[in-house]
C-alpha positions, -999 to +999 in steps of 0.1 A: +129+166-138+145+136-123+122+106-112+125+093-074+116+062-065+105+040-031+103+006-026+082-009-004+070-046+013+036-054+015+031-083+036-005-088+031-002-111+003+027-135+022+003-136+053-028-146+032-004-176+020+011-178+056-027-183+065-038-211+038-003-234+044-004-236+081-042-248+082-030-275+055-002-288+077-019-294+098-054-308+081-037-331+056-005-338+073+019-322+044+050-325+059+045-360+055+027-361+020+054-333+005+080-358+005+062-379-018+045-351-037+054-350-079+081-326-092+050-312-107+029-304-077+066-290-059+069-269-091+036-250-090+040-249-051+068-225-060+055-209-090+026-199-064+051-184-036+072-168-062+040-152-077+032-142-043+062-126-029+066-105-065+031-088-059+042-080-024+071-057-036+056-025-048+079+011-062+064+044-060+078+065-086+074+105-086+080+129-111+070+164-121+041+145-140+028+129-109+032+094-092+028+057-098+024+031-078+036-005-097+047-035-089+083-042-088+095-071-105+069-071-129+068-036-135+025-028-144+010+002-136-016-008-106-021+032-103-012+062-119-021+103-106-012+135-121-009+160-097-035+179-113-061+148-100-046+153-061-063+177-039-039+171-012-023+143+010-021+134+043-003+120+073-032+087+084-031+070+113-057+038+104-065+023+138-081-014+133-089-025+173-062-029+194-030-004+204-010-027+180-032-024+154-025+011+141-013+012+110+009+053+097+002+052+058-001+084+033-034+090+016-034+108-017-071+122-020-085+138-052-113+168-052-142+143-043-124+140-013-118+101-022-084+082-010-073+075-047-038+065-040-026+049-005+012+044+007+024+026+040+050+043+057+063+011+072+088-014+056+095+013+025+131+021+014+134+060+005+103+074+017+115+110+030+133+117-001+100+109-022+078+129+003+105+161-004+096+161-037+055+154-033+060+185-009+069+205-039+046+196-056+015+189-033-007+209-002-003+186+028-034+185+052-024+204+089-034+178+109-027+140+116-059+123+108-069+092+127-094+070+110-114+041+126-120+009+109-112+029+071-120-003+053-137+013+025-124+050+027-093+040+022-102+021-009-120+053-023-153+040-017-165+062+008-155+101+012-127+108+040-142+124+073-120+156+081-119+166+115-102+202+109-096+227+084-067+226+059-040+256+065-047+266+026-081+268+023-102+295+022-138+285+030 
């Protein structure tokens, strides 16, 4: 069967940077120091950004085999799941405080009912044509589930709380 593919943008890593520069500025006046910095120190300043912004770009790829998650321009396995290991997925609604801070991602959960594979929706190139083929291949929970604070479900640490049934099952 043919692969599919969906790249994605994960800005966590650009705003942990974003969060240790802007402090710096302003602490040791950089601006000011940078023009007089070595070619080495500007060197491994950008060796660190480029670093950075190459483990925010992730690709999903599914197959009949099952889907990995890997980084995109250096192209590592960070996860791999047959679809034999996934019990079902689901449509998550991860709700962090505020109205704002509700984040739509996909959870992948095995038959511990553990999240062992997580996908944001947002900032992802070819996302309905992956989920067409995960459909084929893959129950999808009924319901939208809306998850509090899921710091360590979402991580697989903890199992997921289900609110309803699933459609297939027969318990």
């Amino acid at each position: 069967m043919r692969e599919f593919s969906s790249v994605g943008f994960n800005t966590g890593y650009l705003l942990f940077l974003v969060s240790l520069i802007f402090p710096a500025i302003n602490m040791f006046g950089i601006i000011d120091k940078f023009s007089i910095m070595s070619e080495n120190n500007i060197i491994l300043f950008s060796l660190i950004v480029i670093v950075l912004i190459s483990f925010s770009v992730n690709k999903v790829r599914v197959s009949s085999y099952g889907i990995i998650k890997e980084l995109y321009f250096m192209p590592f396995v960070s996860k791999q799941r047959s679809w034999s290991q996934i019990k079902y997925y689901a449509d998550v609604d991860e709700k962090y405080g505020g109205k704002n801070s509700i984040e739509k991602v996909i959870w992948f959960i095995d038959f511990n009912d553990r999240v062992c594979l997580r996908l944001k929706k947002s900032k992802r190139k070819n996302l309905k044509k992956v989920l067409d083929v995960i459909a084929k291949f893959e129950d999808k929970y009924v319901d939208n589930l809306e998850i509090n604070y899921p710091y360590f479900m979402r991580s697989g640490w903890t199992k997921v709380t289900y609110y309803k049934k699933i459609e297939n099952d027969k318990k």
